[in-house]
C-alpha positions in Angstrom: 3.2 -57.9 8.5 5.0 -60.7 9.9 4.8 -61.5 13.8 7.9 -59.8 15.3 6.8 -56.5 13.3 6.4 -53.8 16.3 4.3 -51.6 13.5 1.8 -54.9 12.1 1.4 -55.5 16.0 0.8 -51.9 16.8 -1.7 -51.3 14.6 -3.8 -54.5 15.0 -3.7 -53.6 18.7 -5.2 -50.2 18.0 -8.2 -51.9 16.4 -8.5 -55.2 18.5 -7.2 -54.9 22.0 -5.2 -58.1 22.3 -4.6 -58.7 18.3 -1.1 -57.1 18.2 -0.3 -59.3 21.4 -1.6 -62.8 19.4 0.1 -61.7 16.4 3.1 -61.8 18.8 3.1 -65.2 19.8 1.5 -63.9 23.2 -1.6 -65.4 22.9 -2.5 -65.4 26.6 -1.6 -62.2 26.8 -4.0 -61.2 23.8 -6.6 -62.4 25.2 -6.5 -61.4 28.3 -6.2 -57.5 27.0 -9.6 -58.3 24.8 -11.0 -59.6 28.1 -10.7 -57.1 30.0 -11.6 -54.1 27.4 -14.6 -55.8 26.3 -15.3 -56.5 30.2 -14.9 -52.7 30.9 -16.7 -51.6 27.6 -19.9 -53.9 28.4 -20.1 -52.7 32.0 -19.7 -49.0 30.6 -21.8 -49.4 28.2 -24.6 -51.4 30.9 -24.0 -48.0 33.5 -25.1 -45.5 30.3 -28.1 -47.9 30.0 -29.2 -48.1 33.8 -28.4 -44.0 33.8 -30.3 -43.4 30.4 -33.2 -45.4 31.9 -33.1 -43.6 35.4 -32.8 -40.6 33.5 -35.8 -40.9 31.9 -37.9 -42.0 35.3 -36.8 -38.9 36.8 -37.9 -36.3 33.7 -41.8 -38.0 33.9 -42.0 -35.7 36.8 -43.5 -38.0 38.9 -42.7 -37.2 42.9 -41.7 -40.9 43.1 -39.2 -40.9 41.0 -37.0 -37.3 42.2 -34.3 -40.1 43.9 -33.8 -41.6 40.3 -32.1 -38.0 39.4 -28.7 -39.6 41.5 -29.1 -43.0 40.7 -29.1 -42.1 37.2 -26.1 -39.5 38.3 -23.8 -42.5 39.6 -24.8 -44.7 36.8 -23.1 -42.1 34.6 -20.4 -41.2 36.9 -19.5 -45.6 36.8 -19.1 -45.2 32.9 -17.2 -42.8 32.9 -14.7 -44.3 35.5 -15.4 -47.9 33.2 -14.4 -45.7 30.2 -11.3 -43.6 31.4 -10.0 -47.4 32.8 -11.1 -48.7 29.0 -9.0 -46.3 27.3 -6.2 -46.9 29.9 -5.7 -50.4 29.1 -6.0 -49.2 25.4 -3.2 -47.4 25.4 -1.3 -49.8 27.8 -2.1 -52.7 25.0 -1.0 -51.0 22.2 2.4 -50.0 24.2 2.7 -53.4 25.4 2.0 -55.0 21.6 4.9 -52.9 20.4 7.5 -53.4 23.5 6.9 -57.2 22.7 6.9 -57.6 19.0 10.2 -59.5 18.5 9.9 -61.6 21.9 8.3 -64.6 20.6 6.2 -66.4 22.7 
C-alpha cells in the first residue's frame, strides 16, 4: 500500500497504534497514538500486577492482610478503566488513520 491508501493505513493502525498515521505522513501524530496506547497498556497491565499481588496477600488468610481484599479491588477496577480508555484510543486511531490517508503531511 502506498501512503495516501485509507485501507494500507487502516490496517497497519489496527496492529500498531500510530503506524497507519506514520504511513500517512503524520509522523507526530503516529507517535503520539503509540505513546499513549503503550502508556495506557503498561499502566493496565502494572494495576493487574499490583491487584494480582494483593490478591494473593489477601487469600493467605492472614488477619493482617483482610484490607489487601480492596486494594487489590481498585487495582483491578484502574485496569479496567486503563483498558476501556486503551481500546478507546484504538478505535479513535484507526478512525483517525483512515480520515487522514490522502492529507499528506
Amino acid at each position: 500500500a502506498q501512503p495516501g491508501d485509507p485501507t494500507g493505513a487502516l490496517w497497519r493502525s489496527a496492529v500498531a497504534p500510530g503506524w497507519g498515521q506514520i504511513h500517512n505522513g503524520h509522523p507526530g501524530r503516529g507517535v503520539g497514538y503509540a505513546a499513549v496506547a503503550g502508556g495506557l497498556l503498561v499502566g493496565a497491565a502494572a494495576s493487574v500486577a499490583l491487584g494480582m499481588a494483593a490478591e494473593s496477600d489477601y487469600q493467605r488468610g492472614d488477619p493482617s492482610t483482610l484490607g489487601r481484599r480492596d486494594d487489590a479491588n481498585s487495582h483491578y477496577d484502574r485496569a479496567n478503566i486503563l483498558f476501556a480508555v486503551l481500546g478507546a484510543v484504538w478505535v479513535g486511531n484507526v478512525v483517525d488513520a483512515w480520515l487522514s490517508a490522502g492529507e499528506g503531511g
